[in-house]
N, C-alpha and C positions, 0 to 999 in steps of 0.2 A: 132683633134690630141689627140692622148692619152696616157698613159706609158708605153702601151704594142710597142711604135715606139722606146723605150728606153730600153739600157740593163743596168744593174748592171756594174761597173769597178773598178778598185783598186784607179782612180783619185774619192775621196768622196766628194772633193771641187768640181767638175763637176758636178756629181751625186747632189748634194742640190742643186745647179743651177737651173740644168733641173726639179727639181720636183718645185722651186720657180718661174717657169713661169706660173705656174695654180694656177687659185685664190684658188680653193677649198685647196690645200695644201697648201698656207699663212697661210687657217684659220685655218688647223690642225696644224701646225707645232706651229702658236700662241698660240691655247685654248691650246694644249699639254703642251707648256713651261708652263702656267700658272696653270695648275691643276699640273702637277709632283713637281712645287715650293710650292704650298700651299700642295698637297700628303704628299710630302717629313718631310716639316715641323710641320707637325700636326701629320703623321703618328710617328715622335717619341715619341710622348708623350703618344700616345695610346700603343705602344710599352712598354714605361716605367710604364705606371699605370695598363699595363695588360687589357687593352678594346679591344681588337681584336674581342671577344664577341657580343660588344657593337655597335663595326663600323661595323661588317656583320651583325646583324639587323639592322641597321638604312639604311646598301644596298637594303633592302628587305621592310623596309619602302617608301625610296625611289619608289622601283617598283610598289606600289600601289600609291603613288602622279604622279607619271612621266601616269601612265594610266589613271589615274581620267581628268589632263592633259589633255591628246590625247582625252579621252572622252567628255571633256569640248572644245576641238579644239582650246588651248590654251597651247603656248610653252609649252612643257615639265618640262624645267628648273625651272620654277614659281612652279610646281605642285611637283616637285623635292623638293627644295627648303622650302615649305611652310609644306608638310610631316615630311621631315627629323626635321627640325629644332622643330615642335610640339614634336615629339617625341623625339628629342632629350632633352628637357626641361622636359619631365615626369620619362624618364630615372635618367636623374639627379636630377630630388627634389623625388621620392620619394625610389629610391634605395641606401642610402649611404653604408650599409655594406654589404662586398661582397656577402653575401647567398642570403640579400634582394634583390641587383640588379639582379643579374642571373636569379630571378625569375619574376621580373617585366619588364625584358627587353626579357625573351622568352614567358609572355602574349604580350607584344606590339608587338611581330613576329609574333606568332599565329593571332593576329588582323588583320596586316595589308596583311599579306597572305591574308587572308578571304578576305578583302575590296579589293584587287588585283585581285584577283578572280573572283569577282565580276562586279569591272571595266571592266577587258576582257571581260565578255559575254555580256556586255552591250553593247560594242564598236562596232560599225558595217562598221569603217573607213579600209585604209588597214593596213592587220598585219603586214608591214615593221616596220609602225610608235612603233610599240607594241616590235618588236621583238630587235628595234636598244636601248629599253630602255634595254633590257636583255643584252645584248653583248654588247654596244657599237656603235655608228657610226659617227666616228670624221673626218673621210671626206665629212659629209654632213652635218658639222658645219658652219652657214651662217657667214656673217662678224659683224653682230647685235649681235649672238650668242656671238661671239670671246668677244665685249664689254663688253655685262653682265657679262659675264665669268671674266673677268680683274677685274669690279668695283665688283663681289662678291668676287672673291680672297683675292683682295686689304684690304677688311674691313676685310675677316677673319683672314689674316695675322698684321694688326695692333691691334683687338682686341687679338690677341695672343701674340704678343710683349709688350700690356697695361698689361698682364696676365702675363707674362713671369714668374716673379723670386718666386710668390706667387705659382703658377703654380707646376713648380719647387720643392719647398720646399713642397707641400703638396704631389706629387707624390712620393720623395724619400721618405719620414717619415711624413706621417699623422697625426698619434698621437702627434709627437712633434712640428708639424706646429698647431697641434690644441689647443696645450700649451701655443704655441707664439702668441697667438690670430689671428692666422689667419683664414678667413672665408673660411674654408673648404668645407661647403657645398654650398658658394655662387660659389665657383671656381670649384667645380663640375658642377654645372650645365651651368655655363660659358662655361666652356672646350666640355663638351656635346653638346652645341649649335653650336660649333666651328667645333666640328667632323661632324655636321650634315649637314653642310654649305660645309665643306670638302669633304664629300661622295658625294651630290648632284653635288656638277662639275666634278668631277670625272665620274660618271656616262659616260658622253658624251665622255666619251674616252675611257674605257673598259667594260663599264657596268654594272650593278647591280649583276653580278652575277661573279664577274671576279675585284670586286673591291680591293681584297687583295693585288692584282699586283703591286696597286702604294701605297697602303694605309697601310699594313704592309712588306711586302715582304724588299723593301729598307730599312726601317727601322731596321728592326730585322736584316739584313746583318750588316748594321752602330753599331747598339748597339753592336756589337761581334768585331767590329773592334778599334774601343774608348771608352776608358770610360770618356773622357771628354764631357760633354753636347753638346757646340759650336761644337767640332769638329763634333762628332757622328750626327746632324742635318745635318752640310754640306756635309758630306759624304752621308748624308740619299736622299739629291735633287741634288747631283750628279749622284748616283745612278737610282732614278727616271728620271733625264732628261736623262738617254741617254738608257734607256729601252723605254722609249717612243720617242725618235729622229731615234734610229735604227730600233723600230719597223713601225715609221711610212716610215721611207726609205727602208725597208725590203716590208714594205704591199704595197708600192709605185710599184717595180719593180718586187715582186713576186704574185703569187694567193692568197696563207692563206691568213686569214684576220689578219689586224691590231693587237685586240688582243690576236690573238694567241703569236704572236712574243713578244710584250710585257709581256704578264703571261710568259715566254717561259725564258724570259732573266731575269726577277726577280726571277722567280725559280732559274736561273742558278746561281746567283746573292747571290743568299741566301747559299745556297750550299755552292759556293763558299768560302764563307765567314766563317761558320763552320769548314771546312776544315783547310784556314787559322790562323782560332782562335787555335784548337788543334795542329799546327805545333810548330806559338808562343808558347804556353804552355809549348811544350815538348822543345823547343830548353830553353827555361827560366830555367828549369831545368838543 
């Protein structure tokens, strides 16, 4: 049995039925909720400190763990995981102002391109394994995967709740967070560990190359629609959950793949929201 016995209909309560009788779409439908929650909420802060930079190299980091990984014949995730987060601790201790970061975080791209590079022509497995870290492949997320996935979430959204209001204050006014004694450069490189833990589950769902979708794209639609914090966050994993709910019921019943639909509805998403902001504007007037 498979979803090509199934069509698309206007009942969508029927439609997630039918896709919830296959394991493989439990695990997407799970890992998805839980990267687009943790996306959502990490992505605004890269948003608001201006790292969009920062989280497409540590995607690109990612892509040389995730093949070192596959070369090692060892989950991805770990190899994921264990990249990003290195690099994301170098990023943050030794780039505090913005000229220095930009330039320490496009040597750590250059690097890890190189060691990516490298991994592939090393690797002699198949290039599926290689190709689903580039794009994506969250239908053939195990129910083990789904786990990890939950308890890395889990830790990065509570270190970032421990992080919150410091967080916070040193993104909107630096200087005067670093008046108030706060450890600015501890909460850099905190927040950097956070993105990097972010980006690696993500991975599994759109890709290393295609990770803007859920990691700024929501975000930057939220930030133009509130400017309150709380709200602009919820708005931001609202947005993510249902680019990646409709994408996966979209790659469910049609060909494209999964993330196309996804990048596809966060573009739209974005747009969208632009659009909106300027209307607000002018009717305020």
């Amino acid at each position: 049995m498979t979803a090509a016995l199934y069509s698309l209909s206007w009942n969508l309560v029927r439609d997630f039925q039918q896709m919830w009788e296959f394991s493989f779409m439990r695990n997407a439908l799970e890992a998805g909720t839980v990267v687009s929650v943790v996306a959502g909420i990490v992505g605004y802060f890269v948003v608001l400190r201006r790292s969009s930079f920062a989280a497409h190299a540590l995607s690109h980091v990612g892509f040389a763990g995730g093949a070192g990984a596959a070369l090692l014949v060892v989950s991805p995730l770990w190899g994921l995981l264990g990249f990003c987060v290195g690099a994301a601790v170098v990023m943050g201790a030794m780039g505090q102002r913005l000229r220095d970061r930009d330039v320490v975080i496009g040597i750590v791209l250059m690097f890890s391109l190189g060691l990516g590079y490298l991994f592939i022509n090393l690797y002699t497995g198949n290039s599926a394994d290689v190709y689903s870290i580039l794009f994506g492949q969250i239908f053939g997320i195990a129910a083990n995967d789904v786990l990890v996935t939950l308890a890395v979430g889990l830790a990065s959204l509570l270190a970032l709740a421990a992080l919150y209001r410091p967080l916070l204050f040193a993104s909107v006014d630096p200087e005067v967070a670093e008046a108030r004694r706060v450890p600015v450069s501890f909460v850099s490189v905190a927040f950097m560990v956070i993105v990097g833990v972010a980006v690696a589950v993500s991975v599994q769902v759109v890709g290393v190359l295609l990770i803007f979708a859920l990691l700024v794209a929501p975000a930057a639609a939220a930030e133009r629609l509130s400017a309150r914090p709380a709200g602009a966050i919820a708005l931001s994993v609202a947005i993510a959950l249902v680019c990646t709910w409709t994408g996966l019921l979209l790659g469910f019943y049609y060909t494209p793949p999964v993330s196309f639909f996804i990048t596809s509805l966060a573009t739209f998403f974005y747009l969208a929201s632009r659009g909106a902001g300027r209307l607000l504007v002018g009717l305020r007037r």
